[in-house]
KEMI-892100 format. One record per residue (C-alpha): y, z, x. Coordinates in steps of 0.1 Angstrom, whole numbers, plus 5000, padded with zeros to 4 digits. Layout:
! residues N
YZX...
//
This chain:
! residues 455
668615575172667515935163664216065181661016205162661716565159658416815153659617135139656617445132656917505096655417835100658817945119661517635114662417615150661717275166658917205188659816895208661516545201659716205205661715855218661515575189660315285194663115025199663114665186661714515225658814775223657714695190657614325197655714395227653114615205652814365183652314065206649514305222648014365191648114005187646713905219644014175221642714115183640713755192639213945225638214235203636714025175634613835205632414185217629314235196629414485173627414715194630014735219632514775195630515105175630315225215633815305220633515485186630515695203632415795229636115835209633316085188632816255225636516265230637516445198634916695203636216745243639816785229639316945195641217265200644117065217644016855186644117125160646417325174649116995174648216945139648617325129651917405146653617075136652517065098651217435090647317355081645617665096644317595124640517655110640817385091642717155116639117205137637417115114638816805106638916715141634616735131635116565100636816285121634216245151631416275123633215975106633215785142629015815144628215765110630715395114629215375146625415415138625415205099628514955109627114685124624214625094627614635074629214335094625514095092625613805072624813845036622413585027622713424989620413174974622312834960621612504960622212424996619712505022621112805037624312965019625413315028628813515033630113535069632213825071635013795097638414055110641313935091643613995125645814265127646814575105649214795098648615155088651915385074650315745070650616065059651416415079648916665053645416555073647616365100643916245119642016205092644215955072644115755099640515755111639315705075641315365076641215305113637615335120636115085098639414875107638714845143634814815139635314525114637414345144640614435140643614545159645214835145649214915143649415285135653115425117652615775114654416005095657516175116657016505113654016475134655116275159652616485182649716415162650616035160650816035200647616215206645915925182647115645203646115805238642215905224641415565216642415445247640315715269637515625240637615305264638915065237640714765255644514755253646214655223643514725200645115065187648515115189651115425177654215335168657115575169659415385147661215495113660315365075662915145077660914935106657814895079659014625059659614445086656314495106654714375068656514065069655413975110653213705106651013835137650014095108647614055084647214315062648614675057647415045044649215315031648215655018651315825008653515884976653915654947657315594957655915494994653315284973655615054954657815034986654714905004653014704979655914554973656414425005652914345014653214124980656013934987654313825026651013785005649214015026646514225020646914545007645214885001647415184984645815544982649015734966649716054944647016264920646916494900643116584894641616714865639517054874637516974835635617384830633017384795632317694781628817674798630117694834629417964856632918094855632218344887631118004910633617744894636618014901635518044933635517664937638617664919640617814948638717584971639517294953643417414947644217554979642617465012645317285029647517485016647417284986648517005002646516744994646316424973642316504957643516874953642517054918645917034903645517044863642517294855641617174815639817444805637817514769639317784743636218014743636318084778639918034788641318404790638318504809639018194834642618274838641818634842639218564875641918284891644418514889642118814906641118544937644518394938646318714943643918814970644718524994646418635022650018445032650518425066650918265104648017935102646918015138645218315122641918335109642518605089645518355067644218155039647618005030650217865058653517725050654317365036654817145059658617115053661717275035662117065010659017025001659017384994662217344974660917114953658017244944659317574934661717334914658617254897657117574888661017704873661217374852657217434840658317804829661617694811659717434790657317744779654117774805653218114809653718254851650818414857651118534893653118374924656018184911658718354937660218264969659318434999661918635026660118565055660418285079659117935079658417765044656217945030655417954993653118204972649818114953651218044920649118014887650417864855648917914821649617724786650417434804651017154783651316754785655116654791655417004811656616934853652917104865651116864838653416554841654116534876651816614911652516954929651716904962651317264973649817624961650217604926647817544902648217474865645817574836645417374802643717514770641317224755639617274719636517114733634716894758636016584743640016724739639616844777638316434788641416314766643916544782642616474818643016144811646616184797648116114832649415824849647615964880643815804884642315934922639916244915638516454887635616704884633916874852632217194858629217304829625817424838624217074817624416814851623416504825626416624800628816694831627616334841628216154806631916284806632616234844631915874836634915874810637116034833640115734846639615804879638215684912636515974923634716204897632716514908630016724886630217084896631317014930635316974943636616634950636316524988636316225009632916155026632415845052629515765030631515685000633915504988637215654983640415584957642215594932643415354900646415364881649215484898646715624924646815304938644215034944641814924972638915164985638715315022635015465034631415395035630514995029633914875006636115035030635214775061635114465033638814555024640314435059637314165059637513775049634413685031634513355040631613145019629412965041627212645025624512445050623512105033
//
């Protein structure tokens, strides 16, 4: 049994190696899990939004211990690993201050004398995430989890096996009892498995449509619960009204914080005739002006992918995109330098059935499609099998709103850049997945709403 190796994707050389979980220690996580989740549910839900008070308190006391994990064993730069250390304390108050009226009784009139919805934990859950926001993913999912009443089995990605073990220890010192969060250093090939334990209940997973099938799958055949947030490929929808100088400068945002890496990332920017060379023309000027370079630094606005092949296969990508005819605008070359880094890449004459159309790049490289009109640019957003974001960018809010609503996606923006907020709900449909995590949905989706009916 190989350990968890963290390797900095900023120079390749290997960080430190993590002990997996063998088959005893995950039957004693689960049994705690088990064990702890009836306790758990017991506490009123004030004590329960407490401990996610004072896990808020923790992340703020370790913040720059946390970033710097997340930075040096996935490449985010380390301003943005800060701040989403703040995105996920601000996530633990706002669950912790609106939970509870979330988890009352919702009274419904019938024909008995008191009838309402009681909802209840549903036990124990499994979550299988990703390594691109490696705290986020889980908080998002976690928070509302463990609120609700829930024990929580954690199966991080493992290239951030640090990331995954600071997780585990800051719920504990955020004074939740034992058993109630757990991390669990164990391979993919443990998942199914864990799925099928009947001392679990239900089971989330944000990660790639192959991951999603996998999962779903599984979770199907145990007839658990199930929430999916996979792949996108976004629609970045610009009219000819837009302010081109904001909506470029939103446009690199939206494409490449995180590096690009990132699931709601601009990835497919439909763009009308009239205004397309000018567009192209301003992307290309901010693009080339990013500066490539170590994440630690403020002064970097790109880091490296978080892996070798991912790097590989996105430039894979961008050489098939070119050969089928898109135009290679600026980037498009590997780098000589250490670590996996790739250049800001920007594609034009992009077309449907193209790699950079057809497929999700998860990294720098954004793609540009020429629409006739507003209506051609709604039909070619929709012409993916993706379904998690979109955003149309005009300077007429009520028209930007009419065609947002057409979008097939979960999430759809006007004049703003997609982004998960604890406020709202957040997912995808088609092959985006299914199931939505955040703001009220998000704590009914690990939640029985169990009908109650007083004669």
């Amino acid at each position: 049994m190989t350990d968890l190796t963290a390797i900095n994707p900023a120079t390749g050389e290997t960080l430190a190696q993590y002990p997996r979980m063998g088959p005893e220690a995950l039957e004693a996580a689960l049994a705690r899990a088990a064990s702890a989740q009836q306790d758990w549910a017991a506490h009123p839900a004030s004590v329960r939004a407490q401990c996610l008070r004072d896990l808020a308190t923790v992340l703020r006391d370790q913040r720059e211990v946390l970033a710097r994990t997340a930075t040096q064993e996935m490449g985010k730069r380390l301003i943005e690993a800060r701040a989403e250390v703040d995105k996920c304390a601000n996530a633990c108050e706002y669950y912790a201050d609106r939970g509870p009226d979330f988890l009352q009784d919702t009274m419904i009139a019938s024909d008995a004398s008191r009838s309402f919805i009681a909802w209840q934990p549903l036990g124990t859950v499994l979550l299988v995430m990703p390594w691109n926001f490696p705290y986020w993913q889980a908080f998002r999912q976690a928070l509302p989890a463990t609120l609700a009443g829930n024990t929580v089995l954690l199966k991080h990605a493992s290239n951030v096996p640090g990331c995954a073990e600071h997780l585990g220890r800051v719920f504990t010192e955020a004074g939740m009892p034992e058993g109630v969060f757990q991390n669990l250093p164990v391979g993919s090939d443990a998942v199914e498995g864990i799925i099928a334990d009947a001392r679990v209940q239900g089971v989330s997973l944000t990660g790639s449509e192959r991951a999603g099938r996998a999962v779903g799958a599984a979770a199907g055949k145990a007839l658990k619960t199930s929430v999916l947030e996979l792949g996108g490929s976004d629609a970045f929808v610009v009219l000819a009204d837009a302010d081109l100088d904001h909506t470029v400068e939103q446009a690199v945002r939206g494409r490449f914080q995180n590096n690009g890496e990132t699931c709601i990332a601009a990835k497919r920017f439909i763009v009308e005739e009239s205004i397309a060379d000018a567009f192209v023309e301003r992307f290309r000027t901010a693009i080339e002006a990013l500066v490539i370079g170590d994440p630690m630094s403020d002064d970097t606005n790109i880091g490296p992918l978080a892996r070798g092949d991912l790097r590989d296969e996105l430039h894979d990508q961008v050489r098939r995109t070119v050969n089928a005819g898109a135009r290679l605008v600026s980037g498009g070359e590997s780098l000589d330098r250490a670590g996996f880094f790739y250049p800001p890449t920007l594609l034009d004459a992009v077309e449907p059935g193209m790699p950079a159309f057809d497929e999700e790049t998860f990294g720098p490289v954004a793609a540009v499609t020429r629409a006739r009109n507003a209506d051609h640019a709604v039909t070619l957003a929709n012409r993916s099998r993706f379904g998690l974001g979109g955003s149309v960018w005009t300077a007429d809010p009520v028209r930007g709103e009419a065609l947002a609503r057409r979008l097939e996606c979960g999430c759809a923006f006007v004049n703003g850049i997609v982004k998960s907020d604890p406020r709202l709900p957040f997912g995808g449909v088609k092959d985006s997945g299914y199931g939505r995590e955040l703001s009220e949905l998000g704590i009914r989706e690990f939640q029985n709403a169990k009908t109650i009916w007083v004669g």
